[in-house]
N, CA, C and O atoms as a MOPAC input file, in Angstrom:
PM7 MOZYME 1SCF
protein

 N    158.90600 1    16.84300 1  -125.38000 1
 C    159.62900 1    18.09900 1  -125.39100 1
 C    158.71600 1    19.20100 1  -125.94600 1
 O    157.98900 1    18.89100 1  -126.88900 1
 N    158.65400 1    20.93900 1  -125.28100 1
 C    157.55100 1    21.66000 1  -125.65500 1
 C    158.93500 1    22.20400 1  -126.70900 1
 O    160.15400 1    22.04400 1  -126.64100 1
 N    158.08400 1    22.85600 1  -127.60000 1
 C    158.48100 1    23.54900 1  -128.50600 1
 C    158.81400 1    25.10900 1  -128.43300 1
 O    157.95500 1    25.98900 1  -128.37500 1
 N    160.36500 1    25.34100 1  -128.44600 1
 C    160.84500 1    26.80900 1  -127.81500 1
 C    160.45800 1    27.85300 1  -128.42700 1
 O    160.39300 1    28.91800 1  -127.81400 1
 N    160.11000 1    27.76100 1  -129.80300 1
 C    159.33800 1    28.55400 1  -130.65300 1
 C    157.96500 1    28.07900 1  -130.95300 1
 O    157.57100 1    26.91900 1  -130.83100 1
 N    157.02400 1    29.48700 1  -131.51100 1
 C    155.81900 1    29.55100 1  -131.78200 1
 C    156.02500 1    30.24800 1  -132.97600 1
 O    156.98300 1    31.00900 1  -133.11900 1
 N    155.01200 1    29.99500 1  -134.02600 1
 C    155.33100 1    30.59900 1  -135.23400 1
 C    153.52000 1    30.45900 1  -135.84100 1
 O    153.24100 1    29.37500 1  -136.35400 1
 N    152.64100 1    31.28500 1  -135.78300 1
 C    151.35900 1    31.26200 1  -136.02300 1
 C    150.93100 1    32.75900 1  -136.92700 1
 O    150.86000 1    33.90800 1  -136.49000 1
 N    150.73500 1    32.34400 1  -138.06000 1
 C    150.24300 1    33.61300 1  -138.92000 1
 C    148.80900 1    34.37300 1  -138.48400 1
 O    147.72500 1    33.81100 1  -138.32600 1
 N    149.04500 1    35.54400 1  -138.36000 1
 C    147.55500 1    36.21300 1  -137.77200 1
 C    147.11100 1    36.86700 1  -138.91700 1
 O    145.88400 1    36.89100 1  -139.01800 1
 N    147.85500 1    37.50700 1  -139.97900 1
 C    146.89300 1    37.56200 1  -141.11800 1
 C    147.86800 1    37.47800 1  -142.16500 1
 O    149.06100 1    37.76400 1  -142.06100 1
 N    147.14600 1    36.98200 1  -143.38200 1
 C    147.72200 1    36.53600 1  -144.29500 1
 C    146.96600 1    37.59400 1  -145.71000 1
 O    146.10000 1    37.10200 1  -146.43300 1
 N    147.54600 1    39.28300 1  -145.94300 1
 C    146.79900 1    39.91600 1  -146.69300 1
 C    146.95100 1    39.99900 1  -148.37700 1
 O    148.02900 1    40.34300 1  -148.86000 1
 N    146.12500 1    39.75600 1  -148.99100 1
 C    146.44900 1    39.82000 1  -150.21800 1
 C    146.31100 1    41.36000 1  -150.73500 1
 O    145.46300 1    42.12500 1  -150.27500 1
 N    147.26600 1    41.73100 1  -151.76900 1
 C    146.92500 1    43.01000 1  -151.79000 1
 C    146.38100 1    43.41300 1  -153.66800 1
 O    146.70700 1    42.97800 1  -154.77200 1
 N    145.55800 1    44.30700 1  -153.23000 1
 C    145.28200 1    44.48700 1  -155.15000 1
 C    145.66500 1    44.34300 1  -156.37300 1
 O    145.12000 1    43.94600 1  -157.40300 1
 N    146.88800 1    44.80200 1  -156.04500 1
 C    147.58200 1    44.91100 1  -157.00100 1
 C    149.53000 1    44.49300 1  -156.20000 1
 O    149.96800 1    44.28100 1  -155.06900 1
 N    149.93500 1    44.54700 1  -157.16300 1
 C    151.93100 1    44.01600 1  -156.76900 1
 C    152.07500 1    45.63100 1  -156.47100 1
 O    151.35600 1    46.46100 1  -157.02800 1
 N    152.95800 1    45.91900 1  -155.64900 1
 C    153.17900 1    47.27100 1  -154.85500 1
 C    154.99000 1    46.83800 1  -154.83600 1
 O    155.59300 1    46.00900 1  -154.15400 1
 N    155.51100 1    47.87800 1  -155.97800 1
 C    157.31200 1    47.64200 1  -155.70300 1
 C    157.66900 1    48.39400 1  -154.25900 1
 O    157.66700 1    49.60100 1  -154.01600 1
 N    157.93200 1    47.43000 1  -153.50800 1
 C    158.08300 1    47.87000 1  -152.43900 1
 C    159.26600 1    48.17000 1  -151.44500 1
 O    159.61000 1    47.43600 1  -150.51800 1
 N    159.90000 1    49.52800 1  -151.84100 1
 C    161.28200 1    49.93500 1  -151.54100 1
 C    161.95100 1    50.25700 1  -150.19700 1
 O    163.13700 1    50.24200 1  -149.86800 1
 N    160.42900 1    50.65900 1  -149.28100 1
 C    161.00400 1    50.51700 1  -147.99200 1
 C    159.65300 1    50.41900 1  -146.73400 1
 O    158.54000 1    50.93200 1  -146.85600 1
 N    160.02500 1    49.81900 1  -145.85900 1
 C    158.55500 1    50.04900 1  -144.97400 1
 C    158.98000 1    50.98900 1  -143.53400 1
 O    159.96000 1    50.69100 1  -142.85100 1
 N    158.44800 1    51.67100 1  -143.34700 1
 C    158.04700 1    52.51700 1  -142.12800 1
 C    157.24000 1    51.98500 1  -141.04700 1
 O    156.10200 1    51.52900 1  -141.15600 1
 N    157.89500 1    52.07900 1  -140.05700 1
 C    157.13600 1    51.24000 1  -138.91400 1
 C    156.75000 1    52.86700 1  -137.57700 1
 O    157.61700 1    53.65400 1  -137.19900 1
 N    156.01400 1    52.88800 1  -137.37500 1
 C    155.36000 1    54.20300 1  -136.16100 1
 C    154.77400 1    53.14400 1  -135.56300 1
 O    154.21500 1    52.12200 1  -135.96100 1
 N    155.10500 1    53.76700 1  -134.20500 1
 C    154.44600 1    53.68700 1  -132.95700 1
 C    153.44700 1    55.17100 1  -132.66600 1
 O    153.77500 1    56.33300 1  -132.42200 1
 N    151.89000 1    54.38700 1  -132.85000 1
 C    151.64300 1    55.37800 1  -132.68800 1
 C    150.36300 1    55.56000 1  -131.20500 1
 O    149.96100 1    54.47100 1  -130.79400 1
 N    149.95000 1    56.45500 1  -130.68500 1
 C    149.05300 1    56.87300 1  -129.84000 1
 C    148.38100 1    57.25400 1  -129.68100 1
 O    148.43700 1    58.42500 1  -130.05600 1
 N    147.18400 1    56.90000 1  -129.08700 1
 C    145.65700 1    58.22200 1  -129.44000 1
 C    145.63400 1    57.87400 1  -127.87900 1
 O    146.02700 1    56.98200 1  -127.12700 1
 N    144.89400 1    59.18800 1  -127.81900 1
 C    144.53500 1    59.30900 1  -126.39100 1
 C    143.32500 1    58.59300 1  -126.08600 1
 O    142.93900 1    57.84500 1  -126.98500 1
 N    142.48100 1    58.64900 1  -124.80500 1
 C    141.52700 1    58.20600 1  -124.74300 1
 C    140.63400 1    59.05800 1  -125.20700 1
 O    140.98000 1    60.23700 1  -125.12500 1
 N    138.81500 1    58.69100 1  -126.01600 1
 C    138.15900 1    59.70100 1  -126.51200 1
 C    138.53300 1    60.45100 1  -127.23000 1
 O    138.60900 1    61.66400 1  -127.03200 1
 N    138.85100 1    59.83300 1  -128.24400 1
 C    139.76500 1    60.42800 1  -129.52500 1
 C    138.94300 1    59.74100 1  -130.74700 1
 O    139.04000 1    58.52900 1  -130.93800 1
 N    138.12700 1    60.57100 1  -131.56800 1
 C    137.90800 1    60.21600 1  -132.83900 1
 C    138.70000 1    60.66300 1  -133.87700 1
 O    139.03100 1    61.84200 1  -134.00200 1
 N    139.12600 1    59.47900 1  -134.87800 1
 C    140.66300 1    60.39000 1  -135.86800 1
 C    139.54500 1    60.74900 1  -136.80100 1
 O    139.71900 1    61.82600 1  -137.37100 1
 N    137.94700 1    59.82400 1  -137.22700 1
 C    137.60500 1    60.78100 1  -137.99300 1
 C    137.24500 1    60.02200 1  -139.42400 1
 O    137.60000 1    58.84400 1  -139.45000 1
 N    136.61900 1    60.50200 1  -140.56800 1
 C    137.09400 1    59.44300 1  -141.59900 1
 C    138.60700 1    59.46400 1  -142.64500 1
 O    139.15600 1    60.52800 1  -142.92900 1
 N    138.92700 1    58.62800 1  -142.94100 1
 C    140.37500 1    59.11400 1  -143.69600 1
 C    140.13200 1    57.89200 1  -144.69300 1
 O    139.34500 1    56.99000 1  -144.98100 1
 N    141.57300 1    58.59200 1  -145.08000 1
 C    142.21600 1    57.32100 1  -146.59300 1
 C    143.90600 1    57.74700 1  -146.54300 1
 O    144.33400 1    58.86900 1  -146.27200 1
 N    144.73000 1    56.52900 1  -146.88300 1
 C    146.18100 1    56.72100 1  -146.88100 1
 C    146.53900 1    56.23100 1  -148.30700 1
 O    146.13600 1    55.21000 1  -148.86500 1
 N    147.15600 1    56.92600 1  -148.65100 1
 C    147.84100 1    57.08700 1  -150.05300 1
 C    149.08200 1    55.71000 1  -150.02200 1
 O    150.09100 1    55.58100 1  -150.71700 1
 N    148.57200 1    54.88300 1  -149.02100 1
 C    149.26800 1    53.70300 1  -149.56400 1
 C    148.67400 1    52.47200 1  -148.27700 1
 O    148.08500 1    52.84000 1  -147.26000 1
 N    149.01600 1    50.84100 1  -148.63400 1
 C    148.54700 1    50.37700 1  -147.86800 1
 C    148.95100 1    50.35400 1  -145.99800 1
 O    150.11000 1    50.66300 1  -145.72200 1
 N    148.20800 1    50.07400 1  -145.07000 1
 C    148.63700 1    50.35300 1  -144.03300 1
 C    148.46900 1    48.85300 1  -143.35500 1
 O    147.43800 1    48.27400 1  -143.69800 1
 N    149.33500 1    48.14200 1  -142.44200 1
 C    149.21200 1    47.48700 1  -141.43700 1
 C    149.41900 1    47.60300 1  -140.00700 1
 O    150.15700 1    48.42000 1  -139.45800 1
 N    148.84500 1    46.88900 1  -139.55900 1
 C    149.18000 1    47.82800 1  -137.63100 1
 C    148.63600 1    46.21400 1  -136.48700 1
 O    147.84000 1    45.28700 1  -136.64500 1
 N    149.45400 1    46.56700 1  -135.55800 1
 C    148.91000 1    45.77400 1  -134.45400 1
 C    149.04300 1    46.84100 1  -133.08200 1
 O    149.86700 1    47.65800 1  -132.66900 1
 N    147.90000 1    46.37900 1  -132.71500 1
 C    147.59800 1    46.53100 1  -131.57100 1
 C    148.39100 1    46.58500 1  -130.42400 1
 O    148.41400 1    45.44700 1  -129.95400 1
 N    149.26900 1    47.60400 1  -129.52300 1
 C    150.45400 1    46.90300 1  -128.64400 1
 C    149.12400 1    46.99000 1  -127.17300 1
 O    149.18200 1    46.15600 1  -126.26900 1
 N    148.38500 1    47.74400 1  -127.17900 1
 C    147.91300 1    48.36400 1  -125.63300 1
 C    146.59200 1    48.78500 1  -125.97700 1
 O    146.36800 1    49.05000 1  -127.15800 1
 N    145.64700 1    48.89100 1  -125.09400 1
 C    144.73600 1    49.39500 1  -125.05300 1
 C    143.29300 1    48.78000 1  -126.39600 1
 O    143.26300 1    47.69400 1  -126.97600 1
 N    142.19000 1    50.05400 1  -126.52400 1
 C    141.61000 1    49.21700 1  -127.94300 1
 C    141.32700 1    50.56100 1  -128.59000 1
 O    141.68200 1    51.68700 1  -128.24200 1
 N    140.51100 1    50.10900 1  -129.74200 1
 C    140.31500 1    50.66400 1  -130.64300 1
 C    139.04100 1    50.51100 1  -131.51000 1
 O    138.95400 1    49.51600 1  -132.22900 1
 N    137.95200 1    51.52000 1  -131.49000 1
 C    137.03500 1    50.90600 1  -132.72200 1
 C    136.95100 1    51.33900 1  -134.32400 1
 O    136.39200 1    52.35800 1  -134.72800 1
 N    137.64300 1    50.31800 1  -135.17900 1
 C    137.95100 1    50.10700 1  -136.42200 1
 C    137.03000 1    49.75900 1  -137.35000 1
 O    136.41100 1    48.70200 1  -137.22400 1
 N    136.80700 1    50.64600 1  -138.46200 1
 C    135.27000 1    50.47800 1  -139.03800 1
 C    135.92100 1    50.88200 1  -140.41800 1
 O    136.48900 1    51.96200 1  -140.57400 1
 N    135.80000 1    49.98300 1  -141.34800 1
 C    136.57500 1    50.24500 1  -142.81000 1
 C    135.23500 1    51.01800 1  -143.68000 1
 O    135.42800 1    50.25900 1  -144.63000 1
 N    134.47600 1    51.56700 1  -143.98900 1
 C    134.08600 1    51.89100 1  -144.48800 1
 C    132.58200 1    51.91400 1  -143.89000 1
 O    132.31800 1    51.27800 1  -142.86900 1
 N    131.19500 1    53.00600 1  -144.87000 1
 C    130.00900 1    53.26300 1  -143.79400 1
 C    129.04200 1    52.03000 1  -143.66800 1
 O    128.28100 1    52.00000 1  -142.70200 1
 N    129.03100 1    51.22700 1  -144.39300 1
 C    128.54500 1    49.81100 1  -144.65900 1
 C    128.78700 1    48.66200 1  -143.39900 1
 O    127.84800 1    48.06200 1  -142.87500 1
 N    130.07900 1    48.49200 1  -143.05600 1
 C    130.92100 1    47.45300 1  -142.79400 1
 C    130.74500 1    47.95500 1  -140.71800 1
 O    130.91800 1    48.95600 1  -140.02200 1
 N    130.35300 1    46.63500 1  -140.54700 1
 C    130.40600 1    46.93700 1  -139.16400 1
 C    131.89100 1    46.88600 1  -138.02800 1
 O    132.69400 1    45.98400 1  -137.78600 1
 N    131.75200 1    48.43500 1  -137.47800 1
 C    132.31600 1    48.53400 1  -136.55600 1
 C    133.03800 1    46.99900 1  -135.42000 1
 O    132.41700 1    46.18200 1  -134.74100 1
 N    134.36000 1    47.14300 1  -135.62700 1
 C    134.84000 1    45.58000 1  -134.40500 1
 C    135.81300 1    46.17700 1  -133.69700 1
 O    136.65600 1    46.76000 1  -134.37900 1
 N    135.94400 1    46.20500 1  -132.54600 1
 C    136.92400 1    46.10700 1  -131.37600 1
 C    138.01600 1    45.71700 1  -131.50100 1
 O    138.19900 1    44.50100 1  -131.45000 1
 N    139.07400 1    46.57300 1  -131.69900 1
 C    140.62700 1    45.75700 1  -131.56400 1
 C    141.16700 1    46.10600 1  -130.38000 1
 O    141.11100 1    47.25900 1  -129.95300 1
 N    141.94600 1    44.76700 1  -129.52500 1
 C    142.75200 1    44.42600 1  -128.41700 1
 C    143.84500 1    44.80300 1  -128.63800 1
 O    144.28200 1    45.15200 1  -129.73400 1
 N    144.52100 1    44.76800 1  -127.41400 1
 C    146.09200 1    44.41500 1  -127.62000 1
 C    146.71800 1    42.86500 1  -128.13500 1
 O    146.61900 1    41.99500 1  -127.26900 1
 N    147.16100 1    42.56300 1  -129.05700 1
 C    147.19100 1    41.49500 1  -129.71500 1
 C    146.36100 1    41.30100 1  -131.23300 1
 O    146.67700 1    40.25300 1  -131.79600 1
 N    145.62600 1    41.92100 1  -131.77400 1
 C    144.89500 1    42.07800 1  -132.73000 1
 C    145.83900 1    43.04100 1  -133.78600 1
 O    146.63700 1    43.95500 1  -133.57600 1
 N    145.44200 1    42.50600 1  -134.77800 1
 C    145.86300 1    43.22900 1  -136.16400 1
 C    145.09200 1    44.16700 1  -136.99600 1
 O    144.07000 1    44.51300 1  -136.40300 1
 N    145.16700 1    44.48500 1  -137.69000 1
 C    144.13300 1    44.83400 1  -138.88700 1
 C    145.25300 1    45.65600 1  -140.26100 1
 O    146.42200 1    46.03900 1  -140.31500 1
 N    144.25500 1    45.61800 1  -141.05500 1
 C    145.20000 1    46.21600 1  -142.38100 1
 C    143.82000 1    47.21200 1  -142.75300 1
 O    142.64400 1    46.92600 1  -142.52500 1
 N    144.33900 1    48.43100 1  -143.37700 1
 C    143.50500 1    49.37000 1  -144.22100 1
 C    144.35600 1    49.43200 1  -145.61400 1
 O    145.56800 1    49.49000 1  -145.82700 1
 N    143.18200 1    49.39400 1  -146.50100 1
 C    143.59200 1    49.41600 1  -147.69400 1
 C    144.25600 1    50.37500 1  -148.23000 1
 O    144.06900 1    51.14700 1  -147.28900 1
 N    145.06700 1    51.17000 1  -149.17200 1
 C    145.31800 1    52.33300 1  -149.77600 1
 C    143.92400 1    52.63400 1  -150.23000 1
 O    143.03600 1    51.85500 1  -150.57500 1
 N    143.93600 1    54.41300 1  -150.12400 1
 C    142.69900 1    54.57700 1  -151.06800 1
 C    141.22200 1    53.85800 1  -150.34700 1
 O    140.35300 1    54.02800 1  -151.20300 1
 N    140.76800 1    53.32900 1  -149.45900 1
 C    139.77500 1    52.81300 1  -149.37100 1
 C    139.72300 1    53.61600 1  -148.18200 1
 O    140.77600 1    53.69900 1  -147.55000 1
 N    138.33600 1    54.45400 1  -147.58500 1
 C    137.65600 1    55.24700 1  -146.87900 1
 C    137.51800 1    54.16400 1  -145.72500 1
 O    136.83100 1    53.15000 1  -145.84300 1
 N    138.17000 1    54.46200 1  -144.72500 1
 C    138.35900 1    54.20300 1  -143.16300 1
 C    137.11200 1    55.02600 1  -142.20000 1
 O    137.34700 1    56.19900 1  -141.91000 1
 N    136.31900 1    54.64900 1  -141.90700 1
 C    135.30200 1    55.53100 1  -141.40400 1
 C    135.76800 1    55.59400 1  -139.85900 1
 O    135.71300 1    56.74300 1  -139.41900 1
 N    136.18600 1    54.68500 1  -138.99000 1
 C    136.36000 1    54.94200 1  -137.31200 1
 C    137.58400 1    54.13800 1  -137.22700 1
 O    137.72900 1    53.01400 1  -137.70700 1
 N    138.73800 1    55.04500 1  -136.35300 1
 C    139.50900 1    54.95800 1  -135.76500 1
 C    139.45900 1    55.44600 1  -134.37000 1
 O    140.23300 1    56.32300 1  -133.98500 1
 N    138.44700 1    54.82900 1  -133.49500 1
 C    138.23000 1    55.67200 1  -132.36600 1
 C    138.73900 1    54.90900 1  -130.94400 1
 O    138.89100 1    53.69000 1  -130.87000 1
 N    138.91500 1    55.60900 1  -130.11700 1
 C    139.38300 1    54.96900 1  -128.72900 1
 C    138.08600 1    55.76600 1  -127.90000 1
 O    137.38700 1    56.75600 1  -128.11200 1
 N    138.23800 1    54.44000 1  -126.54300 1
 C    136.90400 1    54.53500 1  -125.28500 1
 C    137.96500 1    55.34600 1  -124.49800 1
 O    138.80800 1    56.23500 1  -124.61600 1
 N    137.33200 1    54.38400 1  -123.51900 1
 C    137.89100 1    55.48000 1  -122.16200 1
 C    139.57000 1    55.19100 1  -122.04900 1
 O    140.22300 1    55.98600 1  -121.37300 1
 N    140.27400 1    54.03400 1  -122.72400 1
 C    141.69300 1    53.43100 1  -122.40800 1
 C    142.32000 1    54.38800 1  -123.65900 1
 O    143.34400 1    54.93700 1  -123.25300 1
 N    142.11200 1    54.62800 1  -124.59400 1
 C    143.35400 1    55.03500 1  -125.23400 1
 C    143.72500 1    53.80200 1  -126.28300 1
 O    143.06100 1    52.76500 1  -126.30400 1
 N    144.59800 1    53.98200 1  -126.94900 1
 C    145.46100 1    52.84300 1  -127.36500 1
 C    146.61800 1    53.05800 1  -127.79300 1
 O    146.89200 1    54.25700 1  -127.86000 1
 N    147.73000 1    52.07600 1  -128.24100 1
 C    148.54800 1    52.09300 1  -128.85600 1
 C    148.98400 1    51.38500 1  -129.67200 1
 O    149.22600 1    50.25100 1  -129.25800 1
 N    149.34900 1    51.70600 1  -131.42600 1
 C    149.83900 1    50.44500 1  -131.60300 1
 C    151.24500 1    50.57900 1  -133.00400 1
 O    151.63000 1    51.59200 1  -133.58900 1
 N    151.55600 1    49.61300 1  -133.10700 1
 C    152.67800 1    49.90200 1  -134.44500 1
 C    151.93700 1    49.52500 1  -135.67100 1
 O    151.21700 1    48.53800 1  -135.82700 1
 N    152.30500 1    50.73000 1  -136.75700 1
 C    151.81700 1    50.79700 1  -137.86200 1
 C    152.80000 1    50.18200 1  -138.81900 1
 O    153.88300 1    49.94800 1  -138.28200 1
 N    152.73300 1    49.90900 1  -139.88500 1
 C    153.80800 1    49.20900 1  -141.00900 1
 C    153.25600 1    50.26900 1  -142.45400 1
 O    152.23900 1    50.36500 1  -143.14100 1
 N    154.21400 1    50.73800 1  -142.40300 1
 C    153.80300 1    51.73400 1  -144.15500 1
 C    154.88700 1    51.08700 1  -145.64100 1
 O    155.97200 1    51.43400 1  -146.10600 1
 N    154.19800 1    50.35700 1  -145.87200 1
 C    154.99000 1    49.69800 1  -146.85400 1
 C    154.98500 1    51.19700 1  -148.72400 1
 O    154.12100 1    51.76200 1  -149.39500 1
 N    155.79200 1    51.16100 1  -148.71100 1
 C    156.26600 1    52.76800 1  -149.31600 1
 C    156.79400 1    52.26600 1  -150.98100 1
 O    157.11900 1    51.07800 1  -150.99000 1
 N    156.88600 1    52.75000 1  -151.92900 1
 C    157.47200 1    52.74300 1  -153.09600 1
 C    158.35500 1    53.86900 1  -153.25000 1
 O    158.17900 1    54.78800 1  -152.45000 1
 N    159.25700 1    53.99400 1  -154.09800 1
 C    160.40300 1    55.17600 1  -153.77100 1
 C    159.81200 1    56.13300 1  -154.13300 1
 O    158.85800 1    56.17900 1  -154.90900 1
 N    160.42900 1    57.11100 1  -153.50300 1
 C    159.72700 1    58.58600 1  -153.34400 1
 C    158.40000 1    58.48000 1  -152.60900 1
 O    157.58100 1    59.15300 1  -153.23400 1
 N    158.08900 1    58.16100 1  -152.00500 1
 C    156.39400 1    57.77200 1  -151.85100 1
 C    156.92000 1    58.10700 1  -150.09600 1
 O    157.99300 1    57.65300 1  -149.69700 1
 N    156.13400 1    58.82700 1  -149.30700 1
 C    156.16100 1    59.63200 1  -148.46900 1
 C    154.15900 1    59.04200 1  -147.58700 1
 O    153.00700 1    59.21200 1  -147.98600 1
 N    154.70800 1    58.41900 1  -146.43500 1
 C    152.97200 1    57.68000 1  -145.80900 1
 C    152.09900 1    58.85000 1  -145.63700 1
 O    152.72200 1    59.79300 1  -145.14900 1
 N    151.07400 1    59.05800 1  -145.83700 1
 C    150.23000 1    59.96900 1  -145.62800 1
 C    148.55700 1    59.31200 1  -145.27100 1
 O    147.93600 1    58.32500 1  -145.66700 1
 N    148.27300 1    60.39100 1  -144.36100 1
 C    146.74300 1    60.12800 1  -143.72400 1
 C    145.86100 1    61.53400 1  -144.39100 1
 O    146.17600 1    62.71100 1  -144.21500 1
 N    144.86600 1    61.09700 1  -145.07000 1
 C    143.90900 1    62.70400 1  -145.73400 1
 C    142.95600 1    62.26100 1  -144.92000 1
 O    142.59000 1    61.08800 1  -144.99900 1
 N    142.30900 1    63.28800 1  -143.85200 1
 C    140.82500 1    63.40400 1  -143.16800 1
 C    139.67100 1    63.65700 1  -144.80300 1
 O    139.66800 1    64.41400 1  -145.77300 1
 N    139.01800 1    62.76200 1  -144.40300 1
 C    137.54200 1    62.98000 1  -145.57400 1
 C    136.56300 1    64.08600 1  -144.79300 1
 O    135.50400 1    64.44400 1  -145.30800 1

């Protein structure tokens, strides 16, 4: 008999510190194709998958640049300098997760 469910962890993130965590925000979000967002930092942690298209994701100026699919994850840290969020010729799309503390409002600062 195959098994009607699948249940496979794609990432398992530990985070710095315990984060009281009062509500999460989920965006769908979109970049066009040939779109650099640029360098940034978010005033809290971020998770996202991939729904469409790709993306080149580069956490900081050190750390080499990797390709995300549709099906791929990634997490950016709070506070930690995101150097490329860029799309090729496809564009992408994907859902973000903003895990929030009360009063705490998701935010993206361009460096």
């Amino acid at each position: 008999m195959t098994e009607a469910i699948s249940r496979v962890v794609v990432l398992d993130q530990q985070l710095p510190a315990a984060l009281p965590v009062q509500r999460v925000e989920v965006r769908r979000i979109t970049i066009e194709p040939h779109t650099a967002v640029g360098a940034h930092v978010h005033n809290g942690p971020v998770f996202g998958n991939i729904v469409s298209g790709s993306a080149i994701y580069q956490q900081g100026d050190g750390d080499e640049p990797q390709v995300l699919h549709a099906g791929d994850v990634f997490y950016e840290p709070a506070v930690d300098r995101i150097t490329r969020f860029d799309t090729a010729d496809e564009g992408v799309t994907f859902i973000a997760y903003f895990p929030l503390v009360e009063g705490q409002e998701a935010r993206l600062d361009p460096l």
